[in-house]
N, C-alpha and C positions, 0 to 999 in steps of 0.2 A: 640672808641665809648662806650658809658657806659653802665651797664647791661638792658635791659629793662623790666618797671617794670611786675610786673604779670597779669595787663590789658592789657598791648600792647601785653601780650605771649597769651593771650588767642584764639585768628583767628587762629595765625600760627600752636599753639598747636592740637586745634579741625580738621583743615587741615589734618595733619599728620596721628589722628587719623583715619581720615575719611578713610583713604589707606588699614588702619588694625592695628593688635595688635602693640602697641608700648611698647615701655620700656623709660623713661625718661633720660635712659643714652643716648641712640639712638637720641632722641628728642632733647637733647641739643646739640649736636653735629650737625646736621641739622640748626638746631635756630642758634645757633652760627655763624656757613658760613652765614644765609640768610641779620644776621645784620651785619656781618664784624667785631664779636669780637675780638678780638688780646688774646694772648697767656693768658695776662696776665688779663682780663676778664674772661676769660675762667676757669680760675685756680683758680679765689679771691673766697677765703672762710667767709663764717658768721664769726663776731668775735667772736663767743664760738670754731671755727675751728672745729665743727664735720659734715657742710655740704657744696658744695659750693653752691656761691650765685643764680646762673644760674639756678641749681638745685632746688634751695627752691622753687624759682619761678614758676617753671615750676608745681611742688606739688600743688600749693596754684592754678593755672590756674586752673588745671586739679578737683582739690578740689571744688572748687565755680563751674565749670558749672556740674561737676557731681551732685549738690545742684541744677542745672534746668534740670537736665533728659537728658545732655547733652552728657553726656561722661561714660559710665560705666565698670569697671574693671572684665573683665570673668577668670581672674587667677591671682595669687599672682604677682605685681612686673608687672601688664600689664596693660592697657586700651585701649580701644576701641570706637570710636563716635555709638552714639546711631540713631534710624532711627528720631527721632528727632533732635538730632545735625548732620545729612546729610539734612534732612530739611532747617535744618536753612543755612546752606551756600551754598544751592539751593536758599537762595535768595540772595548772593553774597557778605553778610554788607560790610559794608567799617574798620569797627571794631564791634569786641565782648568785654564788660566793666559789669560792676556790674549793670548800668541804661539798658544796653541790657538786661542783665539774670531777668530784675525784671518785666519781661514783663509775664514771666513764674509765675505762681502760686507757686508751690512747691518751686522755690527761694525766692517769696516773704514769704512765710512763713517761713522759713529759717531765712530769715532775720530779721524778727522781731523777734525772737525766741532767736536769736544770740545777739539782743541788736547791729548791725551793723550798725540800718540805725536808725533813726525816723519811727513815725507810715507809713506805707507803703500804707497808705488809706487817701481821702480829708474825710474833716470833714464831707461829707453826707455817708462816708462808702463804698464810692466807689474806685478801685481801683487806687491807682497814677498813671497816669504815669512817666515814667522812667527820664524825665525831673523835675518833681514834687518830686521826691523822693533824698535823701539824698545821696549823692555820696559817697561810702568808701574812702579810702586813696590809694595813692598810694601804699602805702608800706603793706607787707601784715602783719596782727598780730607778725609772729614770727618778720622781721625786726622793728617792733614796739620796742619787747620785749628787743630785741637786742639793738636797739638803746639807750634805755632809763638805761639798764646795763651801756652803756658804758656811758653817760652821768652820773651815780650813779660812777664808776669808778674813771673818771675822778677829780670831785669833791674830792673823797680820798685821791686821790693821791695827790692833791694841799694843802689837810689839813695833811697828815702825811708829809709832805717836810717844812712846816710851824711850825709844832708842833718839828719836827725836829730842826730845826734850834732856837727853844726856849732855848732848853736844852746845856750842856755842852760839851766838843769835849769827855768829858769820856764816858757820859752816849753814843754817836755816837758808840764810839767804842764799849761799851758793845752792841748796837743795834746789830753793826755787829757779834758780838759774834754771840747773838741769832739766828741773819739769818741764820749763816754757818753752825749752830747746825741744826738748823730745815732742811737745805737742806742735811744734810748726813756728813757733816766734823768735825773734833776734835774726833770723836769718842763718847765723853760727855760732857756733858756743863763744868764741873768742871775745864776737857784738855781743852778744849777750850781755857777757861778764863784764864789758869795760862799762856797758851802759849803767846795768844793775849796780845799785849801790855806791852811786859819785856822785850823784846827782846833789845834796848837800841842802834841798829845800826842807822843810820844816811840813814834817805828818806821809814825807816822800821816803822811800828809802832805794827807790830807782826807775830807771823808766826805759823799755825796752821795746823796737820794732816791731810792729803788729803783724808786717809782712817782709819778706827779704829784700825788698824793694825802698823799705823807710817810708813809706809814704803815709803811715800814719802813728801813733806812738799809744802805747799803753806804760799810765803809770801805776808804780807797784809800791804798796805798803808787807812788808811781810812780819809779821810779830808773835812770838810765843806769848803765852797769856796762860798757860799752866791750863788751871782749873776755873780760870774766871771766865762767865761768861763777857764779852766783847758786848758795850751798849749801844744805844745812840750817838751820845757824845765822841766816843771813840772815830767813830765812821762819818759821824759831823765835820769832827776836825782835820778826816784823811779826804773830803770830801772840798771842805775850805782851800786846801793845798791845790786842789785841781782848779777849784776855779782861779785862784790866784795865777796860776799858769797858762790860763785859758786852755786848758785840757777837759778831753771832751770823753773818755777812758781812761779807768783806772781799777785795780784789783786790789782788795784787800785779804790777805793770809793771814790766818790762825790756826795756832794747833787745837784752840776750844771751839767753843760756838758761839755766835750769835743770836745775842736777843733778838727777840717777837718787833721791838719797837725799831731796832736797826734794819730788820729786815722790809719793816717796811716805809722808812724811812728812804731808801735804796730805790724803792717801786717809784717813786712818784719825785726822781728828780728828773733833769732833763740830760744830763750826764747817763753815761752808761758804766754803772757800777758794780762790777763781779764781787761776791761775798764767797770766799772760800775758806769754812771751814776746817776742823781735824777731820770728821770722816769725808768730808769729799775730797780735802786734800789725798788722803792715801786711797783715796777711791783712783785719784788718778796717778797716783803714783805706782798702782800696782796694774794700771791700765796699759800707762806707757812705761813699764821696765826701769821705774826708775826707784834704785833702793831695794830692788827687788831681783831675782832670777829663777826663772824657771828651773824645776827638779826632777821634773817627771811630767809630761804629758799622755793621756788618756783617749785615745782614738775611738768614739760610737762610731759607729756605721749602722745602716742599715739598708734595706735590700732598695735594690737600685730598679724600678717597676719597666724605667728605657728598655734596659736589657733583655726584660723577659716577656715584649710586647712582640709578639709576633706580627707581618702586616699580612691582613687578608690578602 
C-alpha cells in the first residue's frame, strides 16, 4: 500500500495524540500497522536520504494542525493534542484535511500569510468556507521541493549522457580520469592520466591506483555503446583481460546499460568487478562536480529545539 499522504495522517496522528505525549518514532510505527505498510514502505526514504518518507509526513500533519491550535509540543521531540484538538474528535470527523483546519482562524491566517491557499475570505470579507477555499496539495512543501530536484536531476543527467556522446572516445576516457580523481583514485590527476589509457592490453583501456600509496591497482575498460545494451560477452571479455594480468579489480564504463545476464555474470566471479552504467555514471558525476557546477543553492533550515531548551 503506498505512504499516505499528510492529509490522510492527520485524524490518525491527532488520535494518538490525544492518549498523551507522543514522539513521531512511536507514531509511525502505530500508523504504519493501522495502514498495512510493508517493510519496504516503512523504510523509503526522501530522495535527499536524510529522512524517511513516513516520517516527513507525519512532521508536516502534526505541523499544519499545530497552525489551528491543534496539537502542541510540551517538550523537545514530543506533542501532545490540545483541549481544542480533543474537541474536535469529540465530534468524530470522518477526516482532518487543510478545508478542515481553515475553519480555525489562527490557520486561516496562517494560511494566507504562507501564500498556501488564495485569499481565505469571499469578496464581501467574510470568511470562506472550507469548500470555498483553495485546497493545498497533496504533497507537503518538502516533497514538492524534493520532487522538482529530481526532476532538475533528471533532465542533467539526459544532457550530460548527450553531451557525452558528442565528444570523442578520448576525451570519455579523460572524463573518467577526472571522475576517479575527484572520487579518491590515482592519487593525482597527473597518476591518473599517465596510468589511464597506456596500458596497450587487449579488452583494457587503463589501469589506475586504488589508493595514493599504489598499493593496489584498478583496471579500467571505459566504452560508449550509444544505445546498445552491453551483454555478457562484452564483460566476459573485459573480465579475460583481468585475469590474464592476474588482476583482482577492475571497472567497466558505459554510457548505456547493462544486461540482466552481465550483471549477473559480475556477482559470482571471484574478481571484484564494478558495472558502471549511463545513469550511475552521471549519478556520480554530478555527485562529485564533475561536468557539472553548481548555480544556485537552497539553504532549509529549521528551528534548532538546542536553543530553545531551557535547563530546569
Amino acid at each position: 500500500m503506498p505512504i499516505p499522504d499528510y492529509q490522510t495522517l492527520m485524524l490518525p496522528v491527532l488520535r494518538l495524540a490525544a492518549e498523551g505525549e507522543r514522539r513521531v518514532g512511536e507514531v509511525a510505527e502505530i500508523v504504519a500497522d493501522q495502514f498495512g505498510l510493508g517493510p519496504d514502505e516503512r523504510a523509503e526514504m526522501l530522495p535527499s536520504g536524510r529522512q524517511r518518507v513516513l516520517h516527513n509526513r507525519i512532521h508536516w500533519a502534526k505541523f499544519y494542525m499545530s497552525k489551528a491550535g491543534l496539537i502542541a509540543a510540551p517538550a523537545r521531540g514530543r506533542f501532545i493534542a490540545t483541549e481544542a484538538g480533543r474537541r474536535v474528535l469529540a465530534e468524530n470527523p470522518a477526516r482532518i484535511d487543510t478545508a478542515f483546519l481553515m475553519r480555525e482562524p489562527a490557520f486561516r491566517a496562517f494560511y494566507r500569510n504562507e501564500g498556501l491557499a488564495g485569499d481565505a475570505t469571499t469578496p464581501d470579507g467574510i470568511a470562506a468556507a472550507p469548500a470555498e477555499t483553495a485546497l493545498a496539495p497533496r504533497e507537503t512543501p518538502q516533497d514538492r521541493i524534493e520532487a522538482a530536484h529530481q526532476e532538475i536531476q533528471a533532465a542533467l543527467r539526459e544532457e550530460l549522457l548527450q553531451r557525452i556522446g558528442q565528444n570523442s572516445p578520448t576525451f570519455f576516457e579523460d572524463l573518467i580520469v577526472d571522475l576517479l580523481v575527484a572520487m579518491g583514485y590515482g592519487g593525482s590527476h597527473r597518476n591518473a592520466a599517465a596510468r589511464l589509457g597506456r596500458s596497450g592490453d587487449g579488452g583494457i583501456d587503463g589501469v589506475i591506483d586504488e589508493d595514493r600509496l599504489g598499493l593496489d591497482r584498478v583496471y579500467v575498460q571505459a566504452k560508449r555503446y550509444g544505445a546498445t545494451t552491453v551483454g555478457r560477452p562484452e564483460v566476459q571479455g573485459f573480465v579475460g583481460s583481468l585475469v590474464g594480468l592476474g588482476a583482482s579489480k577492475g571497472v567497466f564504463v558505459t554510457t548505456s546499460t547493462f544486461s540482466a545476464q552481465a550483471r549477473d555474470f559480475v556477482r559470482l566471479l571471484t574478481q571484484r568487478v564494478i558495472l558502471i552504467d549511463g545513469p550511475l555514471l552521471t549519478d556520480l558525476m554530478i555527485e562529485h562536480g564533475v561536468g557539472v557546477r553548481t548555480v544556485q543553492t537552497v539553504a532549509l533550515k529549521r528551528l534548532d529545539e538546542d536553543f530553545f531548551a531551557e535547563e530546569g
